[in-house]
mmCIF file of the N, C-alpha and C atoms, coordinates in Angstrom:
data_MODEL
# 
_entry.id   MODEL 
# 
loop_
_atom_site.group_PDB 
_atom_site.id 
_atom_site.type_symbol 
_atom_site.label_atom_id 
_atom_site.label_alt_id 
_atom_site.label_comp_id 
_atom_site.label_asym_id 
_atom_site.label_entity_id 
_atom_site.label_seq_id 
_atom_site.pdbx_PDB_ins_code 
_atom_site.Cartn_x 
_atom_site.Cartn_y 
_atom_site.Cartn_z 
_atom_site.occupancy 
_atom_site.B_iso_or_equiv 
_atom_site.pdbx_formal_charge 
_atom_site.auth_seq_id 
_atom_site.auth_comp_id 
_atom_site.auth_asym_id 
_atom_site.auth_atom_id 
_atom_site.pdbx_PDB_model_num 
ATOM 1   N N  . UNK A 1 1  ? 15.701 -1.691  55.637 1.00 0.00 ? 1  UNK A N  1 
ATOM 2   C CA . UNK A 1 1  ? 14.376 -2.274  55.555 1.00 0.00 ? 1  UNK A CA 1 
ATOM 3   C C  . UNK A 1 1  ? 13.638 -1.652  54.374 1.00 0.00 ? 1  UNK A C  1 
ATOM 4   N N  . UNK A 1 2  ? 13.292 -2.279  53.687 1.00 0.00 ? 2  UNK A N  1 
ATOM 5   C CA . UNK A 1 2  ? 12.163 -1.742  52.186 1.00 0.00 ? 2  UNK A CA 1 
ATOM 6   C C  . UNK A 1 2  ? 10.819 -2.648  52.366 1.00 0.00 ? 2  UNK A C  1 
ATOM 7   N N  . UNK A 1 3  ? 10.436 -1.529  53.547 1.00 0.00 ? 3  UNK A N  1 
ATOM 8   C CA . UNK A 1 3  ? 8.806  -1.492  53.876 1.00 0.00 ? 3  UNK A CA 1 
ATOM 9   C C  . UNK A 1 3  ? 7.632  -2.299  52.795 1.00 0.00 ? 3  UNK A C  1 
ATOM 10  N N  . UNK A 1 4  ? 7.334  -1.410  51.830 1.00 0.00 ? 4  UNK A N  1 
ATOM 11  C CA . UNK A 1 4  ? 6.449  -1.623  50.950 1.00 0.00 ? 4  UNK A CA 1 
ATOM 12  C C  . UNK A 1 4  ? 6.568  -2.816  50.216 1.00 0.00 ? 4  UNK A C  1 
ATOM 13  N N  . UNK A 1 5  ? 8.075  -3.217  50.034 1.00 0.00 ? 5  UNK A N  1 
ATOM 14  C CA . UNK A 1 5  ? 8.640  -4.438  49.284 1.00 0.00 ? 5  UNK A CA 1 
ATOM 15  C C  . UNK A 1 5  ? 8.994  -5.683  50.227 1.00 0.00 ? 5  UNK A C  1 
ATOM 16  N N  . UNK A 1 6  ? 8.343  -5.569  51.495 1.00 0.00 ? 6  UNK A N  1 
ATOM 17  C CA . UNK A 1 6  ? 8.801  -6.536  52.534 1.00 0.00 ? 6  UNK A CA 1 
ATOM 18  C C  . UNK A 1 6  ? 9.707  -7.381  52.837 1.00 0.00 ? 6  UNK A C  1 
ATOM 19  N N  . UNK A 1 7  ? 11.072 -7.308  52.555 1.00 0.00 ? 7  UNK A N  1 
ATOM 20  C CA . UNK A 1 7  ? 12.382 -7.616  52.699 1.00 0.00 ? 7  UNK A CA 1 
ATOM 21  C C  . UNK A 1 7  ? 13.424 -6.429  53.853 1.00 0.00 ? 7  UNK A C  1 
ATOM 22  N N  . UNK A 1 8  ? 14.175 -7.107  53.790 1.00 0.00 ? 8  UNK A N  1 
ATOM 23  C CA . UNK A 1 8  ? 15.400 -6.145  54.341 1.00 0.00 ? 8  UNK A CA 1 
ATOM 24  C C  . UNK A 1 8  ? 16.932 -7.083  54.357 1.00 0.00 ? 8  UNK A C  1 
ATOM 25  N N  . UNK A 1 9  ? 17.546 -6.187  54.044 1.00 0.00 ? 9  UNK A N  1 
ATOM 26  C CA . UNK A 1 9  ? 18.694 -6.671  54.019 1.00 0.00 ? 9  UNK A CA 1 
ATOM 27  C C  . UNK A 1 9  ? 19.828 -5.912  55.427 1.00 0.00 ? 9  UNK A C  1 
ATOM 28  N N  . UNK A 1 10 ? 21.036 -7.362  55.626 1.00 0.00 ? 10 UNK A N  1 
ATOM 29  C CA . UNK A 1 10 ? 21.486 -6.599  57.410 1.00 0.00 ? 10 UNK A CA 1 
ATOM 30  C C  . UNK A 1 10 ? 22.747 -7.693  56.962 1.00 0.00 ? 10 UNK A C  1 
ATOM 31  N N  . UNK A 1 11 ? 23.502 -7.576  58.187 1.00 0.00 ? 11 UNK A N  1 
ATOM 32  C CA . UNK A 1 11 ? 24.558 -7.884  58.322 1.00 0.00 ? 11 UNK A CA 1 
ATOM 33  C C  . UNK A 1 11 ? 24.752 -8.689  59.410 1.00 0.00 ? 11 UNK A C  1 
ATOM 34  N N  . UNK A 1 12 ? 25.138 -9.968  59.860 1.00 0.00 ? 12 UNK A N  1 
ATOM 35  C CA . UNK A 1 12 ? 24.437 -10.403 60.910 1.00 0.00 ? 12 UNK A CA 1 
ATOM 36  C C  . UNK A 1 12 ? 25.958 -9.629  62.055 1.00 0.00 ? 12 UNK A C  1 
ATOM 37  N N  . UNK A 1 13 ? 25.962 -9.941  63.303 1.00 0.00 ? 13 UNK A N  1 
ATOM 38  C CA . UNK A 1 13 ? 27.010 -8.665  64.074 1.00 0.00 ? 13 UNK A CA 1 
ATOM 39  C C  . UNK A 1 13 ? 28.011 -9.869  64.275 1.00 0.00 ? 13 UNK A C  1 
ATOM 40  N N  . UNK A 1 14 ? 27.494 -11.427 64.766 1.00 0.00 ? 14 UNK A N  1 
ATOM 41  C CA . UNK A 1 14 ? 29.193 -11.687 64.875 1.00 0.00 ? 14 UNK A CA 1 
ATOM 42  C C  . UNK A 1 14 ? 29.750 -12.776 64.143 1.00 0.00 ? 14 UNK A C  1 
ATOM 43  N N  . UNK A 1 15 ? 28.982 -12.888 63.183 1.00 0.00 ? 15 UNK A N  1 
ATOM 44  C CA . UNK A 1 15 ? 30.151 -13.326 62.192 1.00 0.00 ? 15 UNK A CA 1 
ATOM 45  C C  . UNK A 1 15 ? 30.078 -12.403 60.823 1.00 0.00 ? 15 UNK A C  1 
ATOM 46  N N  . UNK A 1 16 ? 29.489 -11.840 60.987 1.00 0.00 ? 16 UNK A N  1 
ATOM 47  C CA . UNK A 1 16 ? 29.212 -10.767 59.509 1.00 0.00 ? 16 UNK A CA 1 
ATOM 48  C C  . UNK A 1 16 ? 28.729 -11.271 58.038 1.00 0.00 ? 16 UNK A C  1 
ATOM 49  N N  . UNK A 1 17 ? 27.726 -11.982 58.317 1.00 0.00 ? 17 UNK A N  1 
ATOM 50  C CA . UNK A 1 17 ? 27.580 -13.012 57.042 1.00 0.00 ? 17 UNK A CA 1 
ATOM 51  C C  . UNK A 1 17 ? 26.140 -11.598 56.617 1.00 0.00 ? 17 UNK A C  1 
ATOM 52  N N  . UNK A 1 18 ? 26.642 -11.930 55.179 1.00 0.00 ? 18 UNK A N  1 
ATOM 53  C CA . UNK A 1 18 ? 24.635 -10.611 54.770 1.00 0.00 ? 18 UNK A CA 1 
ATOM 54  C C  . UNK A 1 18 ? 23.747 -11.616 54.777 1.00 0.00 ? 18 UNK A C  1 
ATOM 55  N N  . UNK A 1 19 ? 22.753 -11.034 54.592 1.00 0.00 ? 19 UNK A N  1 
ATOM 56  C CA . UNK A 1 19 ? 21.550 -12.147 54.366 1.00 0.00 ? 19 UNK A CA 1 
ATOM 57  C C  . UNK A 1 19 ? 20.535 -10.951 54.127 1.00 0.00 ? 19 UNK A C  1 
ATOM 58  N N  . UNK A 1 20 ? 19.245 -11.601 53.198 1.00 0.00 ? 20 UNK A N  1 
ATOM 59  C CA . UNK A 1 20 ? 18.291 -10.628 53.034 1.00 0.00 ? 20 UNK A CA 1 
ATOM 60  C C  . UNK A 1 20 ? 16.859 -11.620 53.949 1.00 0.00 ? 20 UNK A C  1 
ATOM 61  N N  . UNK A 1 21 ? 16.096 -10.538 54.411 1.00 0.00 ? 21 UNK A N  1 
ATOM 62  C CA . UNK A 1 21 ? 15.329 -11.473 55.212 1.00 0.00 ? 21 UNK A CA 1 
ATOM 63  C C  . UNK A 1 21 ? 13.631 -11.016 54.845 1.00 0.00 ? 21 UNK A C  1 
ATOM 64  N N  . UNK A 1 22 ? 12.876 -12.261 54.841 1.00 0.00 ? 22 UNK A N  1 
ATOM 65  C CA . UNK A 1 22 ? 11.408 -11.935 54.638 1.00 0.00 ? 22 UNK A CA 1 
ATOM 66  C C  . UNK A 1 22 ? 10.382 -12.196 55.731 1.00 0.00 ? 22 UNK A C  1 
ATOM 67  N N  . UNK A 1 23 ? 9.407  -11.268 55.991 1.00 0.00 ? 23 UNK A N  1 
ATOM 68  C CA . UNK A 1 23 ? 8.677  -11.644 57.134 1.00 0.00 ? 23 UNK A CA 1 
ATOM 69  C C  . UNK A 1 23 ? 7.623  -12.806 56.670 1.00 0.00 ? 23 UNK A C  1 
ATOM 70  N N  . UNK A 1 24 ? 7.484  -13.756 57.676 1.00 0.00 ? 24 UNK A N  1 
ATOM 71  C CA . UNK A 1 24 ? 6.436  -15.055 57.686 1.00 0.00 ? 24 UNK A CA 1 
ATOM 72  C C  . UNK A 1 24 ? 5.539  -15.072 58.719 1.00 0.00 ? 24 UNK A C  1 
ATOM 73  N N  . UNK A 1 25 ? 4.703  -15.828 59.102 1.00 0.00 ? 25 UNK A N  1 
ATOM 74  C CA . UNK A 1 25 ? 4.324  -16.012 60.259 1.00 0.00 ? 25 UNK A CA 1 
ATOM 75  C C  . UNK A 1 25 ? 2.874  -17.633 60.319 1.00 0.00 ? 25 UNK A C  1 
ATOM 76  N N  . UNK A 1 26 ? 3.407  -18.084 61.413 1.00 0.00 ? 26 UNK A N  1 
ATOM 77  C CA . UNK A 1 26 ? 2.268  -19.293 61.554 1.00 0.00 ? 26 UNK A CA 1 
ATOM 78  C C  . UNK A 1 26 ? 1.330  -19.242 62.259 1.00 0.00 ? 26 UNK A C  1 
ATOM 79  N N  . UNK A 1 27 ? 0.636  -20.273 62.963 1.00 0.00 ? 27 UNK A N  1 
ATOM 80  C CA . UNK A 1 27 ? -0.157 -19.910 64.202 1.00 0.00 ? 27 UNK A CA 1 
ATOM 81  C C  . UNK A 1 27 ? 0.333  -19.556 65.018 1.00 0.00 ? 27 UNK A C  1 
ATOM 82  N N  . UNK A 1 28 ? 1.668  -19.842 65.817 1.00 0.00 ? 28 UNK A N  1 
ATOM 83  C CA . UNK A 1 28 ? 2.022  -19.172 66.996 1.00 0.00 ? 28 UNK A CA 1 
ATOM 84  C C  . UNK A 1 28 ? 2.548  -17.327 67.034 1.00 0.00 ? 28 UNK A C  1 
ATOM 85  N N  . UNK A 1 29 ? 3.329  -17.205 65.544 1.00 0.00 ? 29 UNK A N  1 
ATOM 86  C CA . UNK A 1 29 ? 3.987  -15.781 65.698 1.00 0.00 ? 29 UNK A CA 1 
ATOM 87  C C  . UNK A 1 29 ? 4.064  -15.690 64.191 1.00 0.00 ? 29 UNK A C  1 
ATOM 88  N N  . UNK A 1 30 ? 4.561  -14.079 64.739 1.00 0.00 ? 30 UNK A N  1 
ATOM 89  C CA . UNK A 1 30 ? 5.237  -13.782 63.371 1.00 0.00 ? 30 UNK A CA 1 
ATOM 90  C C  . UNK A 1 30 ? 6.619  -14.103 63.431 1.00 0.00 ? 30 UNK A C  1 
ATOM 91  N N  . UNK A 1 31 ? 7.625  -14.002 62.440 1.00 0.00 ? 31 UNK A N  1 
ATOM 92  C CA . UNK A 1 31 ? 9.241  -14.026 62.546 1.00 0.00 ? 31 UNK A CA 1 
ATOM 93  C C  . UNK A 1 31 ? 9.503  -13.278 60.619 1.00 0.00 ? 31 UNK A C  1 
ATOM 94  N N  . UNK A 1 32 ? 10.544 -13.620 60.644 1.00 0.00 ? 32 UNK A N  1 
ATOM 95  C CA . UNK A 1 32 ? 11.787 -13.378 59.773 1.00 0.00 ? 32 UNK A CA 1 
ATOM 96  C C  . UNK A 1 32 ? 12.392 -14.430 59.427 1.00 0.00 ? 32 UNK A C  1 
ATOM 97  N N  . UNK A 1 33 ? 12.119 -15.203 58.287 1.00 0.00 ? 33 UNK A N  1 
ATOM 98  C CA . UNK A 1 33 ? 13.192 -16.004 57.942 1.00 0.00 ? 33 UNK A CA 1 
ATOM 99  C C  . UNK A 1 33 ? 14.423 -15.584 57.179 1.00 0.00 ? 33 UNK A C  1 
ATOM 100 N N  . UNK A 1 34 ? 16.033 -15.918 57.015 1.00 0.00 ? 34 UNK A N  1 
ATOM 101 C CA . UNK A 1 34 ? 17.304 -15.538 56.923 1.00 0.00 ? 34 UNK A CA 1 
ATOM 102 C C  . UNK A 1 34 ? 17.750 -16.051 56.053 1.00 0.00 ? 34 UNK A C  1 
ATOM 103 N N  . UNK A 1 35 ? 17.955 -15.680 54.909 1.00 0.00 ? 35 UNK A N  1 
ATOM 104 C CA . UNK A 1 35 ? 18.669 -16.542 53.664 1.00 0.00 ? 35 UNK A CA 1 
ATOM 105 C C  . UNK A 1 35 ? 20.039 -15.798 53.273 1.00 0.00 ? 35 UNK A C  1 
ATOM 106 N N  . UNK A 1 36 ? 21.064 -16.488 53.307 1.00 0.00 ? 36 UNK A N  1 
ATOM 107 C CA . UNK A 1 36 ? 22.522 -15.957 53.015 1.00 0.00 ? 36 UNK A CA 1 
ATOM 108 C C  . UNK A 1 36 ? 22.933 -15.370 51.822 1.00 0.00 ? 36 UNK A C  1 
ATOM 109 N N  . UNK A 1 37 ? 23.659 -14.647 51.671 1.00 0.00 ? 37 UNK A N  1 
ATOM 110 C CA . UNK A 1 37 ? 23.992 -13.476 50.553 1.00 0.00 ? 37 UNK A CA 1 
ATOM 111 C C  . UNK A 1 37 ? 25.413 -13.862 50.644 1.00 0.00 ? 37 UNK A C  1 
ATOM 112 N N  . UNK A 1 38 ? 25.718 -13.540 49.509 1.00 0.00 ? 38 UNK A N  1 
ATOM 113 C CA . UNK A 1 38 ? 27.492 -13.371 49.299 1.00 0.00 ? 38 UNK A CA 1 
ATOM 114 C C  . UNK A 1 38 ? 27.680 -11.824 49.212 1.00 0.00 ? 38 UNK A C  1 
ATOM 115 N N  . UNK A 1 39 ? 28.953 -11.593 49.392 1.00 0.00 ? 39 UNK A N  1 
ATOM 116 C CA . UNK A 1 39 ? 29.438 -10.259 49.993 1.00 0.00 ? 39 UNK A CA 1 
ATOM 117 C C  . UNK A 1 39 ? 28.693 -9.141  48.213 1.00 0.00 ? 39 UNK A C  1 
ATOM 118 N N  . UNK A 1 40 ? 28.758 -9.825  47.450 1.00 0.00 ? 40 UNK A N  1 
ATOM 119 C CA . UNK A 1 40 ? 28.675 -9.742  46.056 1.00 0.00 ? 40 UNK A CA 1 
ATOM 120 C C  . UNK A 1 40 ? 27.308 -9.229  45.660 1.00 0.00 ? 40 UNK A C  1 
ATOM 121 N N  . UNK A 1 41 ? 26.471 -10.063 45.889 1.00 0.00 ? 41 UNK A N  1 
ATOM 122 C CA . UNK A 1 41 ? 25.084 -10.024 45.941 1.00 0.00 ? 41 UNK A CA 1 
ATOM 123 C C  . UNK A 1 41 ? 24.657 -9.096  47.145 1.00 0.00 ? 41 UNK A C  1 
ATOM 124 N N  . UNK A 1 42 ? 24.906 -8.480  47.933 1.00 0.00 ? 42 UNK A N  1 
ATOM 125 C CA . UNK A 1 42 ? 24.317 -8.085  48.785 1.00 0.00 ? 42 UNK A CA 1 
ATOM 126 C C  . UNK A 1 42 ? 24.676 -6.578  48.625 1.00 0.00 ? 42 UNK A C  1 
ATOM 127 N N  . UNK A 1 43 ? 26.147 -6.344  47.969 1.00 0.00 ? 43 UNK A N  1 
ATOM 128 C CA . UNK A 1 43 ? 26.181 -5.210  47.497 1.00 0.00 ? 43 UNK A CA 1 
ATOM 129 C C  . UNK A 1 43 ? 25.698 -4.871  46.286 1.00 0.00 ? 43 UNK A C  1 
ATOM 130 N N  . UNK A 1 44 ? 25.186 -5.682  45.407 1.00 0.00 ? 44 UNK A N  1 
ATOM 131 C CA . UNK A 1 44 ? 24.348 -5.393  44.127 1.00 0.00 ? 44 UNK A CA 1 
ATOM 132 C C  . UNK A 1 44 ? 23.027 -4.959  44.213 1.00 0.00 ? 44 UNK A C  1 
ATOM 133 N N  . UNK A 1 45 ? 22.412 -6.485  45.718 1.00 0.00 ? 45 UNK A N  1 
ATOM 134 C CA . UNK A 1 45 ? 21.164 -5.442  45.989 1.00 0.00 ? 45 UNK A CA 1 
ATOM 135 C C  . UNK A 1 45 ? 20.921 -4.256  46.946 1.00 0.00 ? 45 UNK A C  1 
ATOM 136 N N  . UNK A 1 46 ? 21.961 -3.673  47.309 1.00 0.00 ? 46 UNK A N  1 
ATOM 137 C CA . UNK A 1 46 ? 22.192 -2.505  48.259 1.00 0.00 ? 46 UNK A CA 1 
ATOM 138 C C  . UNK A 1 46 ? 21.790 -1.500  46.909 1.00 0.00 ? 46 UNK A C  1 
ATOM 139 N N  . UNK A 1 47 ? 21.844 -1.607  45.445 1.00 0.00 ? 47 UNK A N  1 
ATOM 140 C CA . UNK A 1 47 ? 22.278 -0.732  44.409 1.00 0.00 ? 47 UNK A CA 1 
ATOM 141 C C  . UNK A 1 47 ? 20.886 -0.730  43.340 1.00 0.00 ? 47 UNK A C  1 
ATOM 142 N N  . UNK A 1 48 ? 20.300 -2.047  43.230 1.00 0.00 ? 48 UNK A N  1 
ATOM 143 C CA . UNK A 1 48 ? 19.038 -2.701  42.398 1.00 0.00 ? 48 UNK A CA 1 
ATOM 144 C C  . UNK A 1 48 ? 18.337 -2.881  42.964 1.00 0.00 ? 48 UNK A C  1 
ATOM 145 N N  . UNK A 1 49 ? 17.254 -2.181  43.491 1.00 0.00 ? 49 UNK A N  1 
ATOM 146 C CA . UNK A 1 49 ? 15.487 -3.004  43.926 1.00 0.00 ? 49 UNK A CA 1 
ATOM 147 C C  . UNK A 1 49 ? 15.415 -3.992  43.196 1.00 0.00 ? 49 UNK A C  1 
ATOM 148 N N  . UNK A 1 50 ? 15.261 -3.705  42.101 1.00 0.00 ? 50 UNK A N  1 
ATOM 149 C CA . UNK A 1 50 ? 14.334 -4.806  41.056 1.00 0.00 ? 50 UNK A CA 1 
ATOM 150 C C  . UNK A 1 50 ? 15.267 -5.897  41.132 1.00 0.00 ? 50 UNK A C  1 
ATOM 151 N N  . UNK A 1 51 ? 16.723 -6.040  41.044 1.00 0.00 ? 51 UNK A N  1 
ATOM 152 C CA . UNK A 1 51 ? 17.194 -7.186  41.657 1.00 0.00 ? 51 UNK A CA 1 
ATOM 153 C C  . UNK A 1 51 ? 16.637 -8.048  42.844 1.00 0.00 ? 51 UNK A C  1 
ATOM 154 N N  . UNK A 1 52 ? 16.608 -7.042  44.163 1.00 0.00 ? 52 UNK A N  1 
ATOM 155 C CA . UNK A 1 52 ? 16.403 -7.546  45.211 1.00 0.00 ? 52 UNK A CA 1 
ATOM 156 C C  . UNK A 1 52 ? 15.342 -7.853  45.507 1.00 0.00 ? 52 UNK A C  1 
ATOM 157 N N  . UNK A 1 53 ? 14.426 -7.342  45.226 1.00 0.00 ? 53 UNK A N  1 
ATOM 158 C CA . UNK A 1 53 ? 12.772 -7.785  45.253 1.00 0.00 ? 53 UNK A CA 1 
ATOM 159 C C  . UNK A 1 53 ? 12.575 -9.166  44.627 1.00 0.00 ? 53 UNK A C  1 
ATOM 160 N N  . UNK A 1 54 ? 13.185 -9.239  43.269 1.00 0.00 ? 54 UNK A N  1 
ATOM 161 C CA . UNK A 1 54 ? 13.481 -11.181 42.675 1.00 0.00 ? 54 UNK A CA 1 
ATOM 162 C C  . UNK A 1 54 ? 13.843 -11.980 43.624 1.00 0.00 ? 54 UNK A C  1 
ATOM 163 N N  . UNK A 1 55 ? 14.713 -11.246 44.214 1.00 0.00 ? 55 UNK A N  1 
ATOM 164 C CA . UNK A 1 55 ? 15.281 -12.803 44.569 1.00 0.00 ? 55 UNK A CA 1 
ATOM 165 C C  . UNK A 1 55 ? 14.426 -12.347 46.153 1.00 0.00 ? 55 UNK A C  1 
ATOM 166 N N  . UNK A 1 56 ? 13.926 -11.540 46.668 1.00 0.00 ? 56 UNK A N  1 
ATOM 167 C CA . UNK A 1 56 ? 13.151 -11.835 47.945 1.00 0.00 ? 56 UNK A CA 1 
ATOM 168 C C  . UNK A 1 56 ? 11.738 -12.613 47.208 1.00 0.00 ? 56 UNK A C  1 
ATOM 169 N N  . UNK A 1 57 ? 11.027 -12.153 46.130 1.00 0.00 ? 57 UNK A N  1 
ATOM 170 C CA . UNK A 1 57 ? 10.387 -13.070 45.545 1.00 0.00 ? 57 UNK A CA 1 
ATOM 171 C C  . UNK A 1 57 ? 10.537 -14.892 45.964 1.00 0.00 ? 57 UNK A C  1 
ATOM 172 N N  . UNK A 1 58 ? 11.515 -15.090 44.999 1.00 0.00 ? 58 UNK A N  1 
ATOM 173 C CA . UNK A 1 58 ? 11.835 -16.196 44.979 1.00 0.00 ? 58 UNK A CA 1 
ATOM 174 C C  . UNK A 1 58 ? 12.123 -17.006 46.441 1.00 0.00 ? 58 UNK A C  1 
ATOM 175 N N  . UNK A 1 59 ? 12.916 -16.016 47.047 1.00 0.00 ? 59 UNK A N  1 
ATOM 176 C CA . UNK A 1 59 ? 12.701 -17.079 48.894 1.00 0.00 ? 59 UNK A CA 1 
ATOM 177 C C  . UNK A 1 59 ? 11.115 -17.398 48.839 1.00 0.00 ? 59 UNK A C  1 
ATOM 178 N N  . UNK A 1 60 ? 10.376 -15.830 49.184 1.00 0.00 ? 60 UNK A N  1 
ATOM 179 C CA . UNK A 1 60 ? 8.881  -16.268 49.282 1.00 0.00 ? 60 UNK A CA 1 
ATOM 180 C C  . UNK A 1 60 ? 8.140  -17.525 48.682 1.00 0.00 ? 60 UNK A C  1 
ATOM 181 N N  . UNK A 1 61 ? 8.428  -18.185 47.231 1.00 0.00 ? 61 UNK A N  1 
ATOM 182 C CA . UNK A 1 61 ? 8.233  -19.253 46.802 1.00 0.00 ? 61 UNK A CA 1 
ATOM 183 C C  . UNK A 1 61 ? 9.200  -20.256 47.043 1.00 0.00 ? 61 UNK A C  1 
ATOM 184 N N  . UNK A 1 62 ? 9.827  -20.305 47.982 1.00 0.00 ? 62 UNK A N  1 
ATOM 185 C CA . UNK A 1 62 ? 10.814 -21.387 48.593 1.00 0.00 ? 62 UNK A CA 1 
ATOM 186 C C  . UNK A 1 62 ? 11.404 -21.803 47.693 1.00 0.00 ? 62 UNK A C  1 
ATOM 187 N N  . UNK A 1 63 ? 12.028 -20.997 46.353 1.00 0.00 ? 63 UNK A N  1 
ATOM 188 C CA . UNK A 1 63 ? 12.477 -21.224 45.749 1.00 0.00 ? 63 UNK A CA 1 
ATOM 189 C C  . UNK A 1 63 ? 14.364 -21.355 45.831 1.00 0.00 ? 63 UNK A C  1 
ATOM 190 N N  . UNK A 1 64 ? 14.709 -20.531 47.091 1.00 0.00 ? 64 UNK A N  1 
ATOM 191 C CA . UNK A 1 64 ? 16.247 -20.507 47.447 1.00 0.00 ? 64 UNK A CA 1 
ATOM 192 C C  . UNK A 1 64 ? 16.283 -20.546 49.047 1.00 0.00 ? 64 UNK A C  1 
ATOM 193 N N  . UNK A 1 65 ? 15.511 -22.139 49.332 1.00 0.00 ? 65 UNK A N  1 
ATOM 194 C CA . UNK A 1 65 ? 15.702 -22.477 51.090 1.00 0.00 ? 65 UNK A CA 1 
ATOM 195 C C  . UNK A 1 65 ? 16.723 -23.437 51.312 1.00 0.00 ? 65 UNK A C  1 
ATOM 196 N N  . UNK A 1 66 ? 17.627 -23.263 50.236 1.00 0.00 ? 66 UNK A N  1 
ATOM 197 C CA . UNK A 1 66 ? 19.158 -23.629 49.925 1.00 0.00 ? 66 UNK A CA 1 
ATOM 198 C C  . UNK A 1 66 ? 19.914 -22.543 50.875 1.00 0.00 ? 66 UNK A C  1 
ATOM 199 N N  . UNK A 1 67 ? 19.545 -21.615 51.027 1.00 0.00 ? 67 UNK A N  1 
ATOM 200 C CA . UNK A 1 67 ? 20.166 -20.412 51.273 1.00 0.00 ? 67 UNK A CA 1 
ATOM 201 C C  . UNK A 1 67 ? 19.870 -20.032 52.860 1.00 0.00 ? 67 UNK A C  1 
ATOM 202 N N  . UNK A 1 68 ? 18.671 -20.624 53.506 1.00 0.00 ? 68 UNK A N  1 
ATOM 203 C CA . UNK A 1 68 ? 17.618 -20.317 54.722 1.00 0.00 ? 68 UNK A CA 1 
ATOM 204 C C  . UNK A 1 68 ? 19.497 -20.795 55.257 1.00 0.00 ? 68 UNK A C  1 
ATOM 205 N N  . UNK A 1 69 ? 19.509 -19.365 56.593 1.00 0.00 ? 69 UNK A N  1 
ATOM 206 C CA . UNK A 1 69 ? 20.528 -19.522 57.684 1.00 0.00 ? 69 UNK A CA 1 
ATOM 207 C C  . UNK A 1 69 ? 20.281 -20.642 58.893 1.00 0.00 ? 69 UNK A C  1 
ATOM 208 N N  . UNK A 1 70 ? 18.562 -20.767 59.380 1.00 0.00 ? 70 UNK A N  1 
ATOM 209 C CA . UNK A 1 70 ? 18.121 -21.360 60.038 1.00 0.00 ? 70 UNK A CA 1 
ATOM 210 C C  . UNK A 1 70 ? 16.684 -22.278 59.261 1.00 0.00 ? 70 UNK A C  1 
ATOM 211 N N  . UNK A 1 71 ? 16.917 -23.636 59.619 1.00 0.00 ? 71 UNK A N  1 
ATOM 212 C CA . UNK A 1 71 ? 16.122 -24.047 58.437 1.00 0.00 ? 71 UNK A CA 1 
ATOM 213 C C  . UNK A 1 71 ? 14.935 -24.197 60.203 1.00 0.00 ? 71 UNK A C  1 
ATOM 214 N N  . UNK A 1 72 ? 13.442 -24.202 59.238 1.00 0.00 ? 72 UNK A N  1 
ATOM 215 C CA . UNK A 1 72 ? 12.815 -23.578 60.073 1.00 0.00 ? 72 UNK A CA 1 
ATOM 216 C C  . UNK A 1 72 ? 11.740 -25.410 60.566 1.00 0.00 ? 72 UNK A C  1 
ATOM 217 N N  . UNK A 1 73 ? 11.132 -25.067 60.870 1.00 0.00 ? 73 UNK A N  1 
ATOM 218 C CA . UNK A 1 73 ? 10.729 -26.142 62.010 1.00 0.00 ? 73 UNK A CA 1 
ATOM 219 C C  . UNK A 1 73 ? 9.493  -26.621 61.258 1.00 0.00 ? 73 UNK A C  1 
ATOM 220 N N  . UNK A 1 74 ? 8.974  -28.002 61.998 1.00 0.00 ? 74 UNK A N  1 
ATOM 221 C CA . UNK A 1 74 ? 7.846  -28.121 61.370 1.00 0.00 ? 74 UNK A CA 1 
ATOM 222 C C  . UNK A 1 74 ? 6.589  -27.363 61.091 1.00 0.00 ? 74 UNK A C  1 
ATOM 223 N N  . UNK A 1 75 ? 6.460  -26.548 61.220 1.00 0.00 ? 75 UNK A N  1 
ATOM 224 C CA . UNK A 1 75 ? 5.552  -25.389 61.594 1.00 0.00 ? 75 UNK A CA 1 
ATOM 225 C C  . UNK A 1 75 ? 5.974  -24.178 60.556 1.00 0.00 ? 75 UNK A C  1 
ATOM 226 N N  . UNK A 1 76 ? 6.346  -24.302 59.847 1.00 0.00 ? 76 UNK A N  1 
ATOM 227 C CA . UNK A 1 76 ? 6.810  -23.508 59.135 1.00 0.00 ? 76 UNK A CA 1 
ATOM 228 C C  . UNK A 1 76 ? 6.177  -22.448 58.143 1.00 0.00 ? 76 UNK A C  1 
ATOM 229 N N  . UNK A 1 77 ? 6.406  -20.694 58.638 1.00 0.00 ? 77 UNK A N  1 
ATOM 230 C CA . UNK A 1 77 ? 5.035  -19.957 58.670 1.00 0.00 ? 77 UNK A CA 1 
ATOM 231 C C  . UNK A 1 77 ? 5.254  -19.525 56.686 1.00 0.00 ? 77 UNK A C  1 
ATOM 232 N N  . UNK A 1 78 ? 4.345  -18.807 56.483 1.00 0.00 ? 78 UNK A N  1 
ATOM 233 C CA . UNK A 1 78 ? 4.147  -18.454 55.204 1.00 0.00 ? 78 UNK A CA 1 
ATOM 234 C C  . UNK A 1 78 ? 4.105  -17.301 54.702 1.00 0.00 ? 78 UNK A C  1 
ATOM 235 N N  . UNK A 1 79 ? 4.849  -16.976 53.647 1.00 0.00 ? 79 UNK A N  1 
ATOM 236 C CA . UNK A 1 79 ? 5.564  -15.187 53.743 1.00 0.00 ? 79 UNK A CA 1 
ATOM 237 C C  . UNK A 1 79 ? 3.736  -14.186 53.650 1.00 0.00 ? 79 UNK A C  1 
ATOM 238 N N  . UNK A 1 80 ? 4.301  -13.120 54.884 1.00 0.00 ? 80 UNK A N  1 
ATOM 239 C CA . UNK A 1 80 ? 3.459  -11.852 54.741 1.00 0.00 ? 80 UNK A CA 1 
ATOM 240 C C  . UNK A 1 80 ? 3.673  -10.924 53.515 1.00 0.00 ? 80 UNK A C  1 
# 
């Protein structure tokens, strides 16, 4: 988890896919939306902030919801 930079990156447990994730939230809650990583990318940003902060950037501007694990509902909250 990189607090200050509001992302985190994980491993999901049963199929093992990475993904880096950003917190959102709407009227009802907060959550985490899940965008998929290749084994590649996820060890690059295990190594580069300034990598990983871009591209958590860029989810935040729905710029890679190509990538969202769960595409999210009509309600769809707006990054914290």
């Amino acid at each position: 988890m990189f607090v200050d930079e509001r992302f985190s990156l994980g491993t999901e447990t049963r199929t093992r896919s990475r993904y880096l994730a950003i917190p959102v939230s709407n009227s009802a809650a907060d959550y985490e939306e899940y965008y998929r990583l290749s084994r590649t990318e996820y060890s690059h940003f295990t190594t580069d902030l300034a990598a990983a902060v871009a591209f958590a950037d860029e989810c935040r501007a729905r710029h890679r919801d190509d990538r969202l694990i769960v595409q999210p509902g009509s309600s769809r909250g707006v990054p914290r």
